[in-house]
Every structure is written in C-alpha cells, then in structure tokens.
C-alpha positions in Angstrom: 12.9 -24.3 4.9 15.7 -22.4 6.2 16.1 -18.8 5.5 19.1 -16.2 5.7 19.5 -12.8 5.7 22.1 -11.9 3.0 22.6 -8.0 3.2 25.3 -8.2 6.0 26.1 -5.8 8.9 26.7 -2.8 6.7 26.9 1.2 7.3 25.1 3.4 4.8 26.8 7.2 4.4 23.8 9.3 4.6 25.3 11.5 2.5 25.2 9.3 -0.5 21.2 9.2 -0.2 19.0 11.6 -2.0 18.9 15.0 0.2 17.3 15.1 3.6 16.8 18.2 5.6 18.4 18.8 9.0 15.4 18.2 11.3 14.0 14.5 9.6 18.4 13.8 9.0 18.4 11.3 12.7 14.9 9.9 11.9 16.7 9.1 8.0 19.9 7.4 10.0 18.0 5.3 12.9 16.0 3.7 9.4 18.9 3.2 7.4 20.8 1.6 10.5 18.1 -0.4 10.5 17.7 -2.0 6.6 21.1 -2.1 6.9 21.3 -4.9 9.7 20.5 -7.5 7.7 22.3 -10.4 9.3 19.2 -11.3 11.4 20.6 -10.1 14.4 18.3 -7.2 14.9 14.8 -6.2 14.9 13.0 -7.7 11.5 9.9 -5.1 12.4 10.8 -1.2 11.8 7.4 0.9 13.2 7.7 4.5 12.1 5.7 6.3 14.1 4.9 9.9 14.3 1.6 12.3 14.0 -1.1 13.9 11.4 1.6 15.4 8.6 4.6 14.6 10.9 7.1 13.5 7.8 6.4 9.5 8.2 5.3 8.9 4.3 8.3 11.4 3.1 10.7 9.2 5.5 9.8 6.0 4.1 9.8 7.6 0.1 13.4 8.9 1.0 14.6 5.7 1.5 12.9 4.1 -1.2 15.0 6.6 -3.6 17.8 5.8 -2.3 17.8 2.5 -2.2 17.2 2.4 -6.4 20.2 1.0 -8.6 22.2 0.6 -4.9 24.1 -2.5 -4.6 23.2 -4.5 -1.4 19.8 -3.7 -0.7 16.2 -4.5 -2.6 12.9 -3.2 -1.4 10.9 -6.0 -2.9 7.8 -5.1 -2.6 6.2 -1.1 -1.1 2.5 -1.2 -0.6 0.5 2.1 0.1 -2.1 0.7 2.7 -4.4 3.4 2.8 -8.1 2.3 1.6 -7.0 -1.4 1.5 -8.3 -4.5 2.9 -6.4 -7.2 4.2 -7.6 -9.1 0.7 -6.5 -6.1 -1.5 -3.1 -5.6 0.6 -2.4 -9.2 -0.4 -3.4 -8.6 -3.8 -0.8 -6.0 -4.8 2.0 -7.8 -2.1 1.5 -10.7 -4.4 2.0 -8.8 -7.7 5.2 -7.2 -6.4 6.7 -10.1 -5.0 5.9 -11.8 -8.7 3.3 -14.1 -7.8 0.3 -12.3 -9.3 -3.0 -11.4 -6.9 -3.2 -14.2 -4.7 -5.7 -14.5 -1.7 -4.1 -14.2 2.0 -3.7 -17.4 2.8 -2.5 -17.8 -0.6 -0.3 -15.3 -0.5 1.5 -16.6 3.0 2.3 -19.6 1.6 4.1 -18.3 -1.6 6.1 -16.3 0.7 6.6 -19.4 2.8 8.6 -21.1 0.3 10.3 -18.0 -1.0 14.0 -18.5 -1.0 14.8 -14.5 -1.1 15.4 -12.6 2.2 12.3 -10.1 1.7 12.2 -6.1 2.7 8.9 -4.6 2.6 8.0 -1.1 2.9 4.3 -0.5 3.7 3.4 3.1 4.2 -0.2 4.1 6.1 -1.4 1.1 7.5 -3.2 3.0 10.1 -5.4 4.1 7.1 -6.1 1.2 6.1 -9.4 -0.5 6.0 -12.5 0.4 3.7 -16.6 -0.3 3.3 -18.7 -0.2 6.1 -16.9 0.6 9.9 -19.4 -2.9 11.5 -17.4 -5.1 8.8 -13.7 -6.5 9.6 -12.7 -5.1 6.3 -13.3 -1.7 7.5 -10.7 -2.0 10.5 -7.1 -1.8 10.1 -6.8 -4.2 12.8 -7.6 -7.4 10.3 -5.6 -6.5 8.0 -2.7 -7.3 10.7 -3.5 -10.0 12.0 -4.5 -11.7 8.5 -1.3 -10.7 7.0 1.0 -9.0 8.6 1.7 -10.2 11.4 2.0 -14.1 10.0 4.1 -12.4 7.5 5.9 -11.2 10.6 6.6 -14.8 11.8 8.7 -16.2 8.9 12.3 -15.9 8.9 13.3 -14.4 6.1 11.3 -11.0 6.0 11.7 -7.5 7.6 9.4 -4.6 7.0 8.7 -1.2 7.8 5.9 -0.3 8.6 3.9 3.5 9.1 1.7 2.9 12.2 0.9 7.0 12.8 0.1 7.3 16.5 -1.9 4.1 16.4 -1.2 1.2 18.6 -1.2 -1.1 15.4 1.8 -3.8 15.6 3.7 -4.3 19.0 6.8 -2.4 19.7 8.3 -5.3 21.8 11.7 -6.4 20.0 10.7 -3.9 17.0 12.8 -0.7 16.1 10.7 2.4 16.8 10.8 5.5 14.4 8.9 8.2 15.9 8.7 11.7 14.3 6.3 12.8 17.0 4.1 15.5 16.9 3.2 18.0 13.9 0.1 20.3 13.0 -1.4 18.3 9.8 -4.1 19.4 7.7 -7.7 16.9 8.1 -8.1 14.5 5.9 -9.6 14.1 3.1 -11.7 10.9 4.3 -13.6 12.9 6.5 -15.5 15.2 4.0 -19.1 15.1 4.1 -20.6 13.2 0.5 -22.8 16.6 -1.0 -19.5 18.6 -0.8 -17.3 15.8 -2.3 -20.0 15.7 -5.1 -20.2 19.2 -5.9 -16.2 19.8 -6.8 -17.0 16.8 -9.1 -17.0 18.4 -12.8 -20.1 17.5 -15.0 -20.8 16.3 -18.7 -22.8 18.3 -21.1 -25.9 16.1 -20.5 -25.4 16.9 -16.4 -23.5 13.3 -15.9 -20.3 13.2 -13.5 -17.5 13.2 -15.3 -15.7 10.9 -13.3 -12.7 11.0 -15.5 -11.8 15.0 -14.3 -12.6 14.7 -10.4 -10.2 15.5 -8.3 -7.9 12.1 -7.0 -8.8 12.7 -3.3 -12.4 13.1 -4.6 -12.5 9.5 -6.7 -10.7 7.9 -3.5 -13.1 9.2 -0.7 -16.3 9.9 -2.0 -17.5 6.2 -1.7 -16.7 5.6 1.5 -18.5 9.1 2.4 -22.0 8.0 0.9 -21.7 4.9 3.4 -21.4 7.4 6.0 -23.9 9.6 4.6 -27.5 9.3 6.2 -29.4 8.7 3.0 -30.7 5.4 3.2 -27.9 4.3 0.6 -29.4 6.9 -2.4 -25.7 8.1 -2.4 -24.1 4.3 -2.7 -26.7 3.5 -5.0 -26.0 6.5 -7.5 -22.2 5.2 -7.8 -22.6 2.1 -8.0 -24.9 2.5 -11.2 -23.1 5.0 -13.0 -20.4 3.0 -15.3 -18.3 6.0 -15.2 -17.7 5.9 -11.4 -17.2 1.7 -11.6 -14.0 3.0 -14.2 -12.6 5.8 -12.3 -13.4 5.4 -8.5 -11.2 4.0 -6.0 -10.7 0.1 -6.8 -10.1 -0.6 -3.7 -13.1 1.0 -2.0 -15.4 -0.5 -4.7 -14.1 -4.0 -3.8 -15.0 -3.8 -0.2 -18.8 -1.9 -0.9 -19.1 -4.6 -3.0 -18.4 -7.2 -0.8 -21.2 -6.1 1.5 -23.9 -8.3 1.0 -26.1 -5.9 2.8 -25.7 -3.4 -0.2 -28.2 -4.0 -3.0 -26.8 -3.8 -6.6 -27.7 -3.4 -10.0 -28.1 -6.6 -12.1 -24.8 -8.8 -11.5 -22.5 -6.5 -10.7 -21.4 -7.9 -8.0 -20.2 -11.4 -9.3 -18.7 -9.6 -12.1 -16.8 -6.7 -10.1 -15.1 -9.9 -7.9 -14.2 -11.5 -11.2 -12.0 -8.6 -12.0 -11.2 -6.8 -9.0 -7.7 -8.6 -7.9 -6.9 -7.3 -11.6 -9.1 -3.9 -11.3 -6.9 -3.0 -8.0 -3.4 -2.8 -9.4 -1.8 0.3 -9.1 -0.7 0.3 -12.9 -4.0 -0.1 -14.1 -5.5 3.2 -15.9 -8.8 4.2 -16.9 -9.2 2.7 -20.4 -7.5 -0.8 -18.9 -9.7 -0.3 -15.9 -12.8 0.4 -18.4 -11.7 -3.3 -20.5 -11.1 -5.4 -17.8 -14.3 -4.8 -16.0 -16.1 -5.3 -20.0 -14.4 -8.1 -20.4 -15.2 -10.0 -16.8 -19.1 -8.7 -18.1 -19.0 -10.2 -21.0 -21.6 -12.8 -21.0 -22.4 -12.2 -17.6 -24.2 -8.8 -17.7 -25.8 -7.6 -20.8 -26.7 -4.6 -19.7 -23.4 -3.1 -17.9 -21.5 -4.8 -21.0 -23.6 -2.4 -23.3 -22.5 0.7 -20.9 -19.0 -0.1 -20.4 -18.5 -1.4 -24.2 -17.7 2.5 -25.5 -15.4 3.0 -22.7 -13.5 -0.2 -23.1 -13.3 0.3 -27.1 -11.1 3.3 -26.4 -7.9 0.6 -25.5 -5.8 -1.4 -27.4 -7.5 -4.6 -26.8 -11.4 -5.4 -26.2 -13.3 -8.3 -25.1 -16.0 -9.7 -28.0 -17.5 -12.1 -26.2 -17.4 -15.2 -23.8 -18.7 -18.8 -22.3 -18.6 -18.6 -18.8 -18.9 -22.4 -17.5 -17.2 -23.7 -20.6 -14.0 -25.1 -19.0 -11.2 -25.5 -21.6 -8.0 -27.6 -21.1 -6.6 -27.4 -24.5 -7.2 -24.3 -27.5 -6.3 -24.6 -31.2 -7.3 -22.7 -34.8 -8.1 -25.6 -37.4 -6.4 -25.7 -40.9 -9.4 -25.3 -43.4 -11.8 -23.5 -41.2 -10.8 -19.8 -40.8 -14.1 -19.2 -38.4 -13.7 -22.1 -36.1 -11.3 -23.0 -33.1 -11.0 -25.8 -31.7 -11.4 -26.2 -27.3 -11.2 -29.6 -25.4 -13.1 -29.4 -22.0 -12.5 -30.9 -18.7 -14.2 -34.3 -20.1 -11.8 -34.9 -23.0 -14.2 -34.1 -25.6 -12.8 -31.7 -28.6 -15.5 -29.4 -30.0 -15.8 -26.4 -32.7 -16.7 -23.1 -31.4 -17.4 -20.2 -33.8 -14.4 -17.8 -33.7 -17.3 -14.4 -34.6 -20.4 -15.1 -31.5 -18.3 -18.3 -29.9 -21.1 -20.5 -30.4 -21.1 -24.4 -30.3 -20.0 -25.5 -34.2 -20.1 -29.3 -33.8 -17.5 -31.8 -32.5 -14.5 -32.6 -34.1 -15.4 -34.8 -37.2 -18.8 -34.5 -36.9 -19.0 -37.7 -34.7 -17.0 -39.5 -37.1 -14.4 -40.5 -33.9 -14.5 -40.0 -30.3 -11.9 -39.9 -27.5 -11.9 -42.8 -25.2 -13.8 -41.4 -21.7 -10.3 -41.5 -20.2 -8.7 -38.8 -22.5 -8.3 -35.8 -21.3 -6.2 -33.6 -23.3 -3.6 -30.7 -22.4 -2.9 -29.5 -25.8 -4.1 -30.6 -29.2 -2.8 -30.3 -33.1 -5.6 -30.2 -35.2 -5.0 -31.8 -39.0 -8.1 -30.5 -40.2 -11.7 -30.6 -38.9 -12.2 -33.9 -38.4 -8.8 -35.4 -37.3 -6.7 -34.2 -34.1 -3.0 -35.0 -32.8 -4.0 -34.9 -28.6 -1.4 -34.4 -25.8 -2.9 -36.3 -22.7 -2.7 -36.1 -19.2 -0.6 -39.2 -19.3 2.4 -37.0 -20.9 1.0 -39.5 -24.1 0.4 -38.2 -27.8 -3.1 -39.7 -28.9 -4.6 -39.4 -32.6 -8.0 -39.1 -33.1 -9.2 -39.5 -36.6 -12.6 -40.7 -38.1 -12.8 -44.4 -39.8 -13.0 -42.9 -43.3 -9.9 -41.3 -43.5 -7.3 -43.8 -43.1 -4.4 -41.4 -44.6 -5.0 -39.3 -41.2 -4.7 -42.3 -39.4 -1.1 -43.1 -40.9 0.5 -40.0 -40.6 -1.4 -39.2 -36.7 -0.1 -42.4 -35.6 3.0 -42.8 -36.7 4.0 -39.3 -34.9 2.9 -40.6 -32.1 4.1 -44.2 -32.3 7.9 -42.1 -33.1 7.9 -40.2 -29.8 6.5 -43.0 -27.6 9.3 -45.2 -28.9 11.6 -42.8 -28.4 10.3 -41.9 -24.6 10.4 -45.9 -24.1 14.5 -45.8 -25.3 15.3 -42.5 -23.1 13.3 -41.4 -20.5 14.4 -37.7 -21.4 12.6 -38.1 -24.7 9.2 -37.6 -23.1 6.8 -36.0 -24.6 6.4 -32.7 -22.4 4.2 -30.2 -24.7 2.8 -29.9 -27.8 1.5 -27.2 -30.5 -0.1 -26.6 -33.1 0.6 -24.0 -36.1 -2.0 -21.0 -37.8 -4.9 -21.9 -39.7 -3.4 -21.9 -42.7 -1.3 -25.0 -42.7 -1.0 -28.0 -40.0 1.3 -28.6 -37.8 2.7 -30.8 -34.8 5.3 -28.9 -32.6 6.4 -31.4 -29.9 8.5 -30.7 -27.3 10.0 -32.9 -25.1 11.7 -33.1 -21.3 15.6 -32.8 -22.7 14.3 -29.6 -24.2 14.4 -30.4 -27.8 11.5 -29.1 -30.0 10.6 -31.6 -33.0 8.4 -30.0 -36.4 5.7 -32.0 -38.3 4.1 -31.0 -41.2 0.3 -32.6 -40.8 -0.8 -32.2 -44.3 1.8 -35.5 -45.3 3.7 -38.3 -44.1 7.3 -37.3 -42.9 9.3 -40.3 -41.4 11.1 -37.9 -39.0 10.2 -34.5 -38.2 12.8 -31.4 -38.2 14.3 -31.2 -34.9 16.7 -29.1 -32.7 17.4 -29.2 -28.9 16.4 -25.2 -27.8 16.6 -25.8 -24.3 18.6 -26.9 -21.4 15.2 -27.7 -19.0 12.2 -29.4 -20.3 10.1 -28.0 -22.9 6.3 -26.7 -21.3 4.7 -25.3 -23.8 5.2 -24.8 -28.0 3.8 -23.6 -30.7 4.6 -22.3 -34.3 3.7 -20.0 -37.5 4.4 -19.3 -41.0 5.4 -15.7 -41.7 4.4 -14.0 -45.5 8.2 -14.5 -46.4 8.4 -18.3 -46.5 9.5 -18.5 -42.8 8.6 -21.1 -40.5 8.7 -19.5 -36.7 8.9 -22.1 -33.8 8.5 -20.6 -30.2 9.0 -22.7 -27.5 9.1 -22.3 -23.4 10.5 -24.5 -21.1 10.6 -25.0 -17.2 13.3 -22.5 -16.4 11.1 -19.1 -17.6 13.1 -19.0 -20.8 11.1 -18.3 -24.2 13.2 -18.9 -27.6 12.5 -18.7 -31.0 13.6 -20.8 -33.8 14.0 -20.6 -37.3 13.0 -24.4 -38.3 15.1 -23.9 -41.4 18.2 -22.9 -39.5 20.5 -24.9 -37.6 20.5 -23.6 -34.1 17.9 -21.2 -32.1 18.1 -18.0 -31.4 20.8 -17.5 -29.2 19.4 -15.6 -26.6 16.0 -15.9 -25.1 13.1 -14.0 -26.4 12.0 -13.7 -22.9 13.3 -15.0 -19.4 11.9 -14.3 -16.3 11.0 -16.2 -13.2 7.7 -17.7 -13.5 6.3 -20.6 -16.0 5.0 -20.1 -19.1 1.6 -21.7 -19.0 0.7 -21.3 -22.7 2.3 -20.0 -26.2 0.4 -18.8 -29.0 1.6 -17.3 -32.3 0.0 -15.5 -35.5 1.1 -13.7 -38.3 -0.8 -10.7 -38.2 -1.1 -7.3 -40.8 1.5 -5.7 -39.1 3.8 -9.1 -39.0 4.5 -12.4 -36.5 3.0 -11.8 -33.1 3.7 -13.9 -29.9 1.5 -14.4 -27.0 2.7 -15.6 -23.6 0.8 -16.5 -20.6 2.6 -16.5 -17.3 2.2 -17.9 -14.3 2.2 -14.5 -12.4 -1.4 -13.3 -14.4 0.4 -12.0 -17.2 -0.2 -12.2 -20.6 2.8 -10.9 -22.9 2.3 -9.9 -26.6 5.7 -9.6 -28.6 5.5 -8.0 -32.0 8.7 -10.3 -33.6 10.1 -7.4 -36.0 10.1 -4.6 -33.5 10.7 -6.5 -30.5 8.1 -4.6 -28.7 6.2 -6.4 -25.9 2.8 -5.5 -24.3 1.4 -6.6 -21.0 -2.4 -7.6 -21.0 -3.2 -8.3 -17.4 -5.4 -12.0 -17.0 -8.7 -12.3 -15.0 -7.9 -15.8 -14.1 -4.7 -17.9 -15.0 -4.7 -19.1 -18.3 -4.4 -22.6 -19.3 -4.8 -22.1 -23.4 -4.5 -19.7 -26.3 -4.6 -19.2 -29.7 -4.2 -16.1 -31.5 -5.6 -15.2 -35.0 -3.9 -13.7 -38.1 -6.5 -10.9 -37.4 -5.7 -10.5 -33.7 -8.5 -12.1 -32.3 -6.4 -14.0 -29.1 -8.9 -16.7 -27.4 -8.2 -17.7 -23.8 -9.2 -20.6 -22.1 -9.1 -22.1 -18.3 -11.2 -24.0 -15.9 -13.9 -20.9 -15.7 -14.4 -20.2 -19.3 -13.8 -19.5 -22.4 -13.4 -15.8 -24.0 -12.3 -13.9 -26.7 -10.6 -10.6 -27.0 -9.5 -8.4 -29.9 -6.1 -6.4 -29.9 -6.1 -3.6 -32.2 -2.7 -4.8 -34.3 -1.2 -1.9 -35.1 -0.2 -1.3 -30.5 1.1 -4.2 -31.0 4.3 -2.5 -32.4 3.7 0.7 -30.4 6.2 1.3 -27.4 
C-alpha cells in the first residue's frame, strides 16, 4: 500500500504558538521546521536530545499545545514512555491511533494498513523499561527494536522522539534536537523502598493508604522493592495488598507480573494479564481501575474478588459474576422468562443461563428441538423459551421450534422463508444481522446488506414485517425496545460506523446518526430502564458505549476482551459475551444520565 505525506512544505510563525522563552525559542523552531516538512522529503525521525532537566519534555508539550484546533497538522497519537514496556507502549499507541490495546505485532500491522500519514510524539523513551533489569522488558533497548524502529520503516509515519543523552535510535538521516546540558534534580526511580514506604500515609487500622501516596511514590516504589535486598518481602507485601493492585503504577505491575520467577498470591497473575491492556490506559482512575481488575476476578479468584468487591462497588458499573470457558456467539433475554438469557456457544447449541448466579437453566425447549450439528449461530430471536429465530454463519435465518408447537413453526418459518426469497430475487437483500427485542415482548429485527432494517412481531403471524431502509452500507448489527409510552425503538448499525435510531411507527429514521465513528459496531443492545431507553454499543476499538436516549448522554465502559454479544436488562444488568466467556455486569442506572 502506498502512502503520502499530506501536510505539505509549510512555515509555522513561532509567534502564533503558545509562549516560549528566549533560551528553548531555536530548539521550539528547528522542531516545528521539522513537523512541518511533511512532504516526505526530509527526515521522518526527530530525536530530541538533551540532559537530566534540560527542557526536552517542556519542548515536546509546547508543541503539542500548539498544534490543538491548528489546521494542517495532527499529532495522532503522544505516548509518555517512562515505566513502559514495549507490550504496554503498544498498548496505549493502539488506543490512540483507535484500534484499542493491541499486542506489538498486532499493533504494526494495523498501522501497516493505515491510510493516514501518522505523527507521533513519544516523550522519555530513555526511561522506559520496567520489572526486573535481567529481563528484556526492563531495557529500553526492546522496546525499540520491537516497535519503534519497525514503526520507523513504513512510509507513512514520522515521530519525535525524547532519547536524553542516550544512544537510543540512530541519528543517521534523523533530525537532531539537542538542548544539551542542564543541572537536574535525581530521580525519583532511584529512591531506596523503606524511604518510599514511609512518606506513604496510613489507614486507621495501620494499612497503606494507597489512594493518598504521593504519584512519584505509587510509580516507583514497585520497581524499588525489586531492587531492594529482601528476598522479595517488599514485592510480596504489594502484590498482596488489593489497595496497591488499584492505585500502583499499571504499568510496573504488568511487567512484575510477568516475571515468572515472582511467586504470587492465588491467581493473580492470570487475572492481572486479563485486565492489564485495559488496567494501563491513561484514562483509567481508581474506582475504574478497582472494577476492571473485579470484574477480570470474577470467577477466577474468590478470594481477591472478595477484597476488591468494596472497592469496585464504589463505580457506576460492577461485575456480578461470570463463566470463564463458556464461549458465546450469540446473547438474547427470552420473552416470558424475566430470570433467564439465552447464549448460543461455539457448537451451535442455544442454552438458558440464570440471569441472578449465571448458572446453566436448561436448553432451549427443554430438548424439545435441536440445531442441526452444522448450525452455528451469530445472533438469535428468541419467541419464547422453547422456540428461537437463529442467524447462521451462512448469512441464513434458521427456526428452531419443538414438534408440539406447530404455530411457532408457521410464523419462524415463514420469516425466514420471506427473507431467503427475497435474498434469492436481489442479492442486496441478504440477510446481514439480526435482533431480538426486551423480555417483555418478541421480536425479529432483521437487517439486511442494502441497509434496510425489517420489524417482526414474534408473538403472531404478520405476512410482511414493517420496514424502512436506515442505511446507505450494510446493516451489522440490530436490535430493538419498547419504551413505557407505547414506543417501539429500533437501533441499528451498519458497516460504515454509523448507529441510527428508528421510530418503527414513523416513516423515515432519525436523520442524523446516534453515533458515527470509525470502527464497527460488533453488537447492539437496548433496554428500557427506570430512568428510560438505554443503548449499548460495542466497538471494535474495546469500547463499550452506553446512550441514555432522553438525555443523550453517553458513557464509555472499557472491554476486557472484544465483544461478540449483549443484552442489556430493564434493570441494568448488561451481559457480555465472546470466545472467552461469558459475564455479567450491573450499571447503576441513574450514571447513565449523568454527564
């Protein structure tokens, strides 16, 4: 794939940045002479060298300011390096650049196939590097030569980079920065364990209050107990205090962690890795921090889900409980049963799970039917407990209903007998997605690949369904509620990032998305909840967006793994489902309409 540079041979007025002083004002012009070459001819590596306390960091957040709201250039992604591994680096690149945590290898080839000419800012790479000194991840050296430098080698991407006075990164055919020499303060790093420990405050029952150490403290004091000759009584105290797992660098955690050498407590090391591309984002605070790590110990670890369950109970959403192993294709609430939800699994097979404990509840029908061993369903529309409309792999819609019910049988199959006819007359007319509707009363919500979205009631025969074309590009993923007022809401998604809401009793949609944004929307569900409709949207990216319909308001819930199916209770009980597991989490409704 061929790449170009789009910014142009342009001249930025240093006078139109934010202020500089006198003495950093040539370092401040030599950078943006640089950024602003952005025709390919010149260097695509900027090294900004310089000493202890030099000016390098300021340099690089200076033009960062200035380049905000200004026409012509975009810093996509800026990446503080200190503490990170080459894994974690590409964690956060990943997130910034809108592909979610990705490994390294991952990571290079999304950025590969990226079309956008890329500028990266990546202050303090000579600090980076964490865990034990013997271990690659504790050198910045590999986290160069895993990423940067084959980041280095496509095209379309330029970066600049702090090196300090190392000799990270060659200067050959690279523009050099260097503030040279200046009398810094030491660093924080290097502080002995006993007197990081001591500023730390303490609870009334003589625990660490984690929560009120100092920053520097939280983002050293790990690495100093793997320095500290203790025989590891200093790593083990952290590692076993739940308040440190929720406050204490991320990043430094993940690479400890990773040291197989280090013994921890119970499984707290397959349950830290489950969360920790999520645990290291920058945005993530202390109660989300507290919720993700519950919710990846859920069913995992009963005894750090005990400690961390008080902490996590403090945000807006909580994990209740989960089935590891259970891998789930397909998620839906069934009409009649208010405690039961309905998950297909990798083998085709549709089964009741128990919405309070998420316990086994029987399969669908009670046996009374069964999917052919070649079924293996994407999304399903459940009629009631015992009959299911099934989306396959084979882009066909499938019934499944029991022997003794032949009124099931009639209206299943002749939904799906109307879209395969259809799909056989115009090849647009493929089925592409289906929904369901609440627990309350059943519904089909097909969507197909012109991007028209087509209603069915469940409970009775309707010879067509009500239908209306919402979207330009095919139709991904659907689903529908009825609201208190006698509204039926359809919410559809489709291949372009677009998410769009229809009134079924109106004539036309919407007319502007709910959402749009670049990634796909890999599943849709919808409740009406005590403090009104509520949308749930799982992205590509790792995100999962909750949209409170009357307010417009729209939360972000951050996903351990990428979701493949949801559904959402009226109570705000939002089950999520992928090729790990199965898990539920409660959002406390009234944040939902919070800012």
């Amino acid at each position: 794939m061929q790449h170009a540079m789009t910014v142009g041979a342009v001249t930025w007025d240093i006078t139109s940045w934010p202020p500089i002083d006198e003495e950093t004002r040539p370092f401040g012009q030599r950078l943006l002479d640089w950024a602003a070459d952005g025709n390919g001819a010149g260097p695509r590596l900027c090294l900004v060298r310089g000493a202890e306390g030099s000016g390098k960091s300021r340099l690089l957040a200076w033009f960062l300011a200035g380049t905000i709201d200004r026409p012509g250039v975009t810093v996509h992604a800026t990446v503080p390096s200190e503490g990170l591994t080459a894994e974690s680096f590409a964690w956060e690149l990943g997130r910034q650049l809108g592909y979610g945590p990705l490994s390294p290898a991952r990571l290079l080839d999304q950025v590969a196939l990226d079309e956008r000419p890329l500028l990266l800012l990546v202050p303090d790479l000579h600090r980076s590097g964490a865990g034990a000194a013997d271990l690659p991840t504790g050198a910045p050296e590999t986290l160069v030569a895993e990423v940067l430098e084959p980041l280095l080698t496509l095209p379309h991407v330029r970066a600049a980079v702090e090196v300090g006075e190392s000799g990270l990164l060659t200067a050959d055919r690279a523009e050099v920065v260097d503030l040279g020499d200046s009398a810094g303060a030491p660093r924080a790093g290097e502080t002995p364990y006993p007197e990081l420990l001591a500023v730390v405050p303490h609870t009334s029952d003589d625990r660490p209050d984690w929560s009120q150490a100092p920053d520097a403290v939280r983002r050293h004091i790990l690495d100093a107990a793997l320095r500290a000759d203790d025989e590891g009584a200093a790593v083990r105290d952290l590692l076993t205090d739940p308040g440190f797992l929720v406050h204490g660098s991320a990043a430094a955690l993940t690479a400890a962690l990773a040291d197989a050498r280090i013994p921890v407590p119970g499984r707290l090391r397959e349950v830290w890795r489950r969360a920790a591309p999520e645990l290291t984002a920058y945005h993530t605070n202390s109660a989300e921090r507290a919720a993700l790590l519950h919710t990846a110990a859920v069913g995992t670890d009963p005894a750090l889900t005990e400690y961390l369950q008080p902490l996590a109970e403090r945000h807006w959403w909580t994990a209740v409980w989960a089935r590891p192993g259970l891998a789930v294709t397909a998620l839906a609430l069934v009409p009649g049963e208010e405690r039961r939800v309905l998950a297909a699994d990798a083998t085709g097979r549709p089964r009741m799970y128990d919405l309070d404990s998420g316990a086994s509840a029987g399969a669908v029908g009670g046996g009374a039917g069964s999917p052919s061993s070649f079924v293996r369903p994407r999304s399903v529309a459940p009629r009631d407990a015992r009959s299911v409309l099934m989306f396959d792999r084979s882009d066909a819609l499938l019934p499944l209903v029991p022997e003794d019910d032949p009124t099931a049988a009639i209206v299943l199959g002749h939904i799906a007998e109307h879209h395969g006819s259809a799909a056989l007359a115009e090849e647009e007319s493929q089925v592409s997605a289906l929904g369901s509707g609440g627990p309350q009363r059943p519904y089909a919500v097909v969507g197909d690949r012109s991007g028209a979205v087509h209603v069915w009631s469940l409970s009775e025969y309707q010879d067509t369904p009500r239908s209306c074309h919402v979207h330009e590009q095919p139709v991904t993923a659907v689903t529908c509620v009825d609201t208190a007022d006698g509204l039926t809401l359809t919410f559809s998604a489709a291949s372009d990032g677009s998410v769009r809401l229809w009134e079924t009793a109106s004539a036309e949609p919407m007319p502007v998305p709910v959402q749009q944004r670049r990634y796909l929307v890999t599943a849709l569900a919808a409740a009406d909840t005590p403090v009104g409709p509520v949308l749930a949207v799982a992205w590509s990216d790792g995100e999962l967006h909750l949209w409170h319909v009357l307010s417009g308001e729209v939360r972000v819930l951050p996903l351990l793994r990428p979701c493949d199916a949801l559904s959402l209770t009226p109570g705000g009980l939002l089950l999520i489902g992928d090729p790990e597991g199965l898990y539920a989490v409660q959002l406390r409704p009234d944040a939902l309409r919070e800012p």
